[in-house]
TORKOL-4160 file (C-alpha; in steps of 0.2 Angstrom, whole numbers, padded with zeros to 4 digits, m for minus):
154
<pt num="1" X="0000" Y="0000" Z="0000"/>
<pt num="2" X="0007" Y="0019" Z="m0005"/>
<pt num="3" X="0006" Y="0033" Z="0006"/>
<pt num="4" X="m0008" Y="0037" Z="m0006"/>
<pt num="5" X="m0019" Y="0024" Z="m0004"/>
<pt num="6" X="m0016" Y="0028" Z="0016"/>
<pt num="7" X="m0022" Y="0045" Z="0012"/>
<pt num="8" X="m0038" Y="0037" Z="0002"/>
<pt num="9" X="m0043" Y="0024" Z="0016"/>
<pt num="10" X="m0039" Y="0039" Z="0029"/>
<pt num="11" X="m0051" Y="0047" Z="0019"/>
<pt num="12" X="m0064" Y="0035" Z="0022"/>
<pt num="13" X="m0061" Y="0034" Z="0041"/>
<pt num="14" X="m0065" Y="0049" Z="0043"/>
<pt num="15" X="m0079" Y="0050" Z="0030"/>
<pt num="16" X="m0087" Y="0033" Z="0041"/>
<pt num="17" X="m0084" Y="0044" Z="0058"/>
<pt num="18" X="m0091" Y="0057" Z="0051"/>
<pt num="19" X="m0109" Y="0048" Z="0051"/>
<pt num="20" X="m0107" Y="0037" Z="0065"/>
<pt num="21" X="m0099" Y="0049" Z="0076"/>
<pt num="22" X="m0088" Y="0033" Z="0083"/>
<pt num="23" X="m0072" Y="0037" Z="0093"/>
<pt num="24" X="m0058" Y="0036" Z="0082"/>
<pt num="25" X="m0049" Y="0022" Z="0088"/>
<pt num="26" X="m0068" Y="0012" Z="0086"/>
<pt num="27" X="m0069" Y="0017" Z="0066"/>
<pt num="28" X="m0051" Y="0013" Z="0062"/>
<pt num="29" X="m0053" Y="m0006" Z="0072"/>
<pt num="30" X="m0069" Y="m0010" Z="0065"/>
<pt num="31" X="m0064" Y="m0003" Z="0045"/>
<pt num="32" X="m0047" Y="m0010" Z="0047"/>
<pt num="33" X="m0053" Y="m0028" Z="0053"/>
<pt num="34" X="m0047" Y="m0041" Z="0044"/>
<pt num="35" X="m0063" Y="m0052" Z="0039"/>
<pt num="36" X="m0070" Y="m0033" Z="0036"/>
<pt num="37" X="m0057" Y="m0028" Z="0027"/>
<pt num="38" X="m0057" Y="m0042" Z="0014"/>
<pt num="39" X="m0076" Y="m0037" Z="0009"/>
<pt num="40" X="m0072" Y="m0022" Z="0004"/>
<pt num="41" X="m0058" Y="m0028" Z="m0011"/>
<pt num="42" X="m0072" Y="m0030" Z="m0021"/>
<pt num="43" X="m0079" Y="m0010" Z="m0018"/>
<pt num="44" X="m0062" Y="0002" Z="m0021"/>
<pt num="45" X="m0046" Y="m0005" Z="m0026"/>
<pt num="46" X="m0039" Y="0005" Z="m0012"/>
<pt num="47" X="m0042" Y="m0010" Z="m0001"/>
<pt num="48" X="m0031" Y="m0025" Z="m0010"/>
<pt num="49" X="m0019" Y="m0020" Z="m0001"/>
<pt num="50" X="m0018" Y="m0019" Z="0020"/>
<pt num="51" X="m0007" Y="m0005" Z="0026"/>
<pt num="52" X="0009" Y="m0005" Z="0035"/>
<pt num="53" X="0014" Y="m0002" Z="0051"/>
<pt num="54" X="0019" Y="0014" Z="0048"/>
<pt num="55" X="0004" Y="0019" Z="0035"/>
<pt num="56" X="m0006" Y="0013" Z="0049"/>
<pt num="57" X="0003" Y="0024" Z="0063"/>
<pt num="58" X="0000" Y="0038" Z="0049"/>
<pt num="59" X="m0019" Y="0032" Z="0048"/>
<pt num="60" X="m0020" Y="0034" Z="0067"/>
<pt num="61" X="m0012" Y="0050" Z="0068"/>
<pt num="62" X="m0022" Y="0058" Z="0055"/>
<pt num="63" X="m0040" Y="0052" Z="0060"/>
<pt num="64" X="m0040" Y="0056" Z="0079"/>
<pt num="65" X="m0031" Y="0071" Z="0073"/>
<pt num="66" X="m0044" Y="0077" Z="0063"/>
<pt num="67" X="m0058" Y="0070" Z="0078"/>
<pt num="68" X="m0050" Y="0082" Z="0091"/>
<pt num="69" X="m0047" Y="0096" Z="0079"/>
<pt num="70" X="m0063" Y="0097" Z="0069"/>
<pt num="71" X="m0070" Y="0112" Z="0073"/>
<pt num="72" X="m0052" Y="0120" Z="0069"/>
<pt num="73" X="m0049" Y="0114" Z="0054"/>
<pt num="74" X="m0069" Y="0118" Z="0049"/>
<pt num="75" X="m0064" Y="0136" Z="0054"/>
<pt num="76" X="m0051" Y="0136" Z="0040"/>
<pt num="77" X="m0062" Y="0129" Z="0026"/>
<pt num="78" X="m0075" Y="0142" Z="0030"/>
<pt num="79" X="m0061" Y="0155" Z="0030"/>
<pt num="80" X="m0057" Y="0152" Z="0011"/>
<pt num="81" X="m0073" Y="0145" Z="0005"/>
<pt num="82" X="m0080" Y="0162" Z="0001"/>
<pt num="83" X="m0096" Y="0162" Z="m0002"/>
<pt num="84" X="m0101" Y="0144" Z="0004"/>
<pt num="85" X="m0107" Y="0138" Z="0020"/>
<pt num="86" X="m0097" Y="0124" Z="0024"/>
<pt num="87" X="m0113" Y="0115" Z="0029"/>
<pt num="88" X="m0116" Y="0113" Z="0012"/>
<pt num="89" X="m0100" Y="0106" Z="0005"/>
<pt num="90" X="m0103" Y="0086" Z="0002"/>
<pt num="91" X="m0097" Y="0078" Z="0017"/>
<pt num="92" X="m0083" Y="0070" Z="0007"/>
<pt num="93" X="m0076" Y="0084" Z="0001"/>
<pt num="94" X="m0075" Y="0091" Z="0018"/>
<pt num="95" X="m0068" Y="0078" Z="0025"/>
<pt num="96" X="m0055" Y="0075" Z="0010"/>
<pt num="97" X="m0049" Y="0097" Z="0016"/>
<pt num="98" X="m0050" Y="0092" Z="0034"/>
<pt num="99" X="m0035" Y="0079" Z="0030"/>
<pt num="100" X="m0026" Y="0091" Z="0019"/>
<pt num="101" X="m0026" Y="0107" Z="0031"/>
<pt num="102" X="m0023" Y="0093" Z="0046"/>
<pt num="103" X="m0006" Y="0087" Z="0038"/>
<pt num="104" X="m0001" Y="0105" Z="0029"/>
<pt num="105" X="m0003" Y="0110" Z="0049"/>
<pt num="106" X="0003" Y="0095" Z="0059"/>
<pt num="107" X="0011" Y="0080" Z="0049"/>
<pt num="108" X="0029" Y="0085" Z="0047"/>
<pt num="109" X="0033" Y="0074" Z="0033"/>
<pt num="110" X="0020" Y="0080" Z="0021"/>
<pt num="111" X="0024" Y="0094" Z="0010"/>
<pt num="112" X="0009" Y="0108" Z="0008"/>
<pt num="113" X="0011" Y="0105" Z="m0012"/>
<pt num="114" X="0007" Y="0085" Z="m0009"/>
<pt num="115" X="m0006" Y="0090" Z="0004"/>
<pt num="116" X="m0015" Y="0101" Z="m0009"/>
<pt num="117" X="m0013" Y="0091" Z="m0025"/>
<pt num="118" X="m0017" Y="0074" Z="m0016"/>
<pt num="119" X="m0034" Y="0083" Z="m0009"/>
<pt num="120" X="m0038" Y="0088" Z="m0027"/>
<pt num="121" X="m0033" Y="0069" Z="m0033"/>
<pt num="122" X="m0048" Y="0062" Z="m0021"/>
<pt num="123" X="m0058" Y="0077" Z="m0023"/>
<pt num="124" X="m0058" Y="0073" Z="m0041"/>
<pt num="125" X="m0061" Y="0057" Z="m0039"/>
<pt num="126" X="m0076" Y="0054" Z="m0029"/>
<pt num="127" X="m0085" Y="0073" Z="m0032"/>
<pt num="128" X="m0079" Y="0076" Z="m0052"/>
<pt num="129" X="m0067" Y="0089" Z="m0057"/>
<pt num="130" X="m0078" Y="0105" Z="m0055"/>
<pt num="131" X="m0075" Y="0100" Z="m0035"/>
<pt num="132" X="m0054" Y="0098" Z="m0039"/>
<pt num="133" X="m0055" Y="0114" Z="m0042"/>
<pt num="134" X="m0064" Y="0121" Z="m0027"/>
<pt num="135" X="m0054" Y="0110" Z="m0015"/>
<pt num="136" X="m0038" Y="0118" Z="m0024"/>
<pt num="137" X="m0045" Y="0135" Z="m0023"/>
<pt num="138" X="m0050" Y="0133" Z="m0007"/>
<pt num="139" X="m0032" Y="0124" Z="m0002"/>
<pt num="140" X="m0021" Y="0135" Z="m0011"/>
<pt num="141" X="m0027" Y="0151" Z="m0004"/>
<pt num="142" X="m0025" Y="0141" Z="0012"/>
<pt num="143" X="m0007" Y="0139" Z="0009"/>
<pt num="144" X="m0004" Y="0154" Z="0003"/>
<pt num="145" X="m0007" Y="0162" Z="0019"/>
<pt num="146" X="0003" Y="0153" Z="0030"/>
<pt num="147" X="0018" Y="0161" Z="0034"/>
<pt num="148" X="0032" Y="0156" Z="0024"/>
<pt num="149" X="0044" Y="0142" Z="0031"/>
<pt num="150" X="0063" Y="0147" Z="0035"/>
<pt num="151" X="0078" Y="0137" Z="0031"/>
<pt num="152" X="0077" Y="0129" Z="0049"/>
<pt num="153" X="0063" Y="0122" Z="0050"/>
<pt num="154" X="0063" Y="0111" Z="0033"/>
């Protein structure tokens, strides 16, 4: 499994909390259980493979992450989705932003630029490209207004 596909089954994780309004640590052992697991090959190709140990310490960290700092993170989408009410972005597409603004803000080893285009990828994928290109509006402007990172801290 690539960091990508991580990304992708994270993205459902929190899509799946997002309804049920399970604890974190409830949606990633109940998704990720094997005999559970296998029955979902045969819906999304993300699931062939099982992640790693480190995809999974990545899953981890993302999705209660994103639980404990949801109201954040919606804070930030509402900032730059001018003219929207975050209520009425698709679940999924807010949920694919809250991943990208969690690890732009708090996943060291993710670069804003793979942040941002992999948001779009998933956007595009599941909501059509009209919603790439509002998640990467949204995202860039985002970006844009973080302060800029010194030599040091790369």
């Amino acid at each position: 499994m690539t960091r990508g596909n991580a990304r992708e089954l994270a993205v459902h994780l929190i899509y799946g909390r997002d309804f049920t309004g399970e604890e974190p640590e409830q949606v990633i052992s109940t998704r990720l259980d094997k005999e559970y697991y296998e029955k979902l090959k045969a819906e999304n190709e993300v699931y062939t493979d099982r992640p790693s140990r480190s995809q999974l310490r990545y899953i981890d960290t993302v999705v209660a992450g994103i639980a404990n700092r949801e109201a954040e993170l919606n804070a930030e989408i509402a900032k730059f989705s001018i003219g929207w009410d975050v209520s009425r972005i698709s679940r999924l597409t807010r949920c694919i932003m809250q991943l990208a603004i969690f690890e732009i803000l708090y996943v060291e080893d993710v670069p804003t630029g793979v942040a941002v285009s992999e948001a779009v990828r998933l956007a595009k994928k599941y909501d059509g490209d009209d919603t790439g290109s509002f998640v990467n509006g949204i995202l860039g402007a985002f970006a844009r207004s973080l302060p800029p990172v010194s030599e040091e801290e790369k």
